[in-house]
C-alpha positions, 0 to 999 in steps of 0.5 A, a space after each residue: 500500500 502507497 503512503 501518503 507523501 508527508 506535507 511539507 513544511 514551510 514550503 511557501 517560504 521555501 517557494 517565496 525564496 525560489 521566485 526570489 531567487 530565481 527573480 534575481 536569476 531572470 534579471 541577470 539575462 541578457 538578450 543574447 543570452 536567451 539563445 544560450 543552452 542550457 542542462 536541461 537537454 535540447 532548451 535554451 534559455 528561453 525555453 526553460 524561461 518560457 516554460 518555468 512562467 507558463 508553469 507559474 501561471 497554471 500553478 496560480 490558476 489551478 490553486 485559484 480555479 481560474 483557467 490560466 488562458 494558455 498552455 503550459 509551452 505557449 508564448 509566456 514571455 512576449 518580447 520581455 521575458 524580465 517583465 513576464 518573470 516578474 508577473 508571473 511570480 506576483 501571480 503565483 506568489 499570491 496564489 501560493 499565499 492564499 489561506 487554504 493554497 495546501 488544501 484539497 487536491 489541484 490538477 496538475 500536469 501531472 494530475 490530481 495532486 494533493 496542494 502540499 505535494 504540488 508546491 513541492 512539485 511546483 518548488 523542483 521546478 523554480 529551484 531547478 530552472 533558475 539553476 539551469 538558467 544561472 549555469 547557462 549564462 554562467 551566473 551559478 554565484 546567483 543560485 542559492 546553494 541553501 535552498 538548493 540543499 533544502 529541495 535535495 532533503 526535501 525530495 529524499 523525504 518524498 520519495 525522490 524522483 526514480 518515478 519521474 525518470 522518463 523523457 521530457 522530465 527527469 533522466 538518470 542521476 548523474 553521478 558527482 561528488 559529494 563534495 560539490 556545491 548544492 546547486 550542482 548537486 542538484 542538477 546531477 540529481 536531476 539528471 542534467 550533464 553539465 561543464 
């Protein structure tokens, strides 16, 4: 018999300090950046940008019941991808804020998902993308090894992520040493192959 996953705590903190973080992340970016690979494999920049505020906005509309009005991968970003951040994470803050935001279930792309499971979701994904982004335009002095350190306790504590591990979402852990900051360990734990 499944347990169920413990709920987490502080996590709307702990997502409060990721869109900080990665706020401070998006702002770093230059243009030309946009185009930059990145770890997580085959998107640049943009892509994991585009996707990580497309996730903000679903994320906020399914914990308020409204319809986010785009897909996940649609055009998030526009011609300012700094001001789309930074809209979406005001939306997504408030949504995370609301009294009963880890109450009841959410769907999610991964489907009906208890509110407190989904913000730990929900928390992978901003944590990881901003590191993506910041190890892509070699900015990794901006992610915040604490936090980072924070998701990887907090993941073993769910369960870790061998049920994610397929295409389009998590690969094999990559191995690295144990030594090395938490942000790369991170990333390693995430599958992402990086120099």
């Amino acid at each position: 018999m499944e347990t169920a996953p413990t709920r987490p705590a502080g996590v709307i903190g702990q997502i409060d300090r990721a869109l900080d973080v990665t706020g401070q992340i998006v702002e770093a970016v230059q243009e030309a950046q946009l185009a930059a690979a990145t770890p997580c494999r085959e998107w640049d920049v943009r892509t994991v940008l585009n996707h990580t505020v497309g996730g903000m906005h679903l994320f906020a509309a399914a914990l308020s019941g409204m319809d986010a009005g785009a897909g996940h991968e649609d055009d998030w970003l526009g011609s300012d991808a700094q001001g789309a951040f930074a809209a979406a994470a005001e939306i997504d803050r408030a949504a995370w804020h609301r009294p009963d935001a880890l109450d009841g279930t959410i769907e999610s792309a991964l489907g009906a998902l208890p509110s407190f499971y989904a913000a730990a979701v929900h928390l992978t994904e901003l944590v990881v993308h901003g590191v993506d982004i910041a190890v892509a335009i070699d900015r990794p002095d901006l992610a915040d090894d604490q936090l980072c350190a924070e998701l990887l306790g907090l993941m073993a504590e769910q369960g870790g992520l061998d049920a994610f591990r397929k295409p389009g979402m998590f690969a094999a852990e990559v191995e690295i040493s144990a030594a090395a900051p938490a942000h790369r360990r991170l990333l390693a734990y995430a599958g992402r192959e990086w120099n």
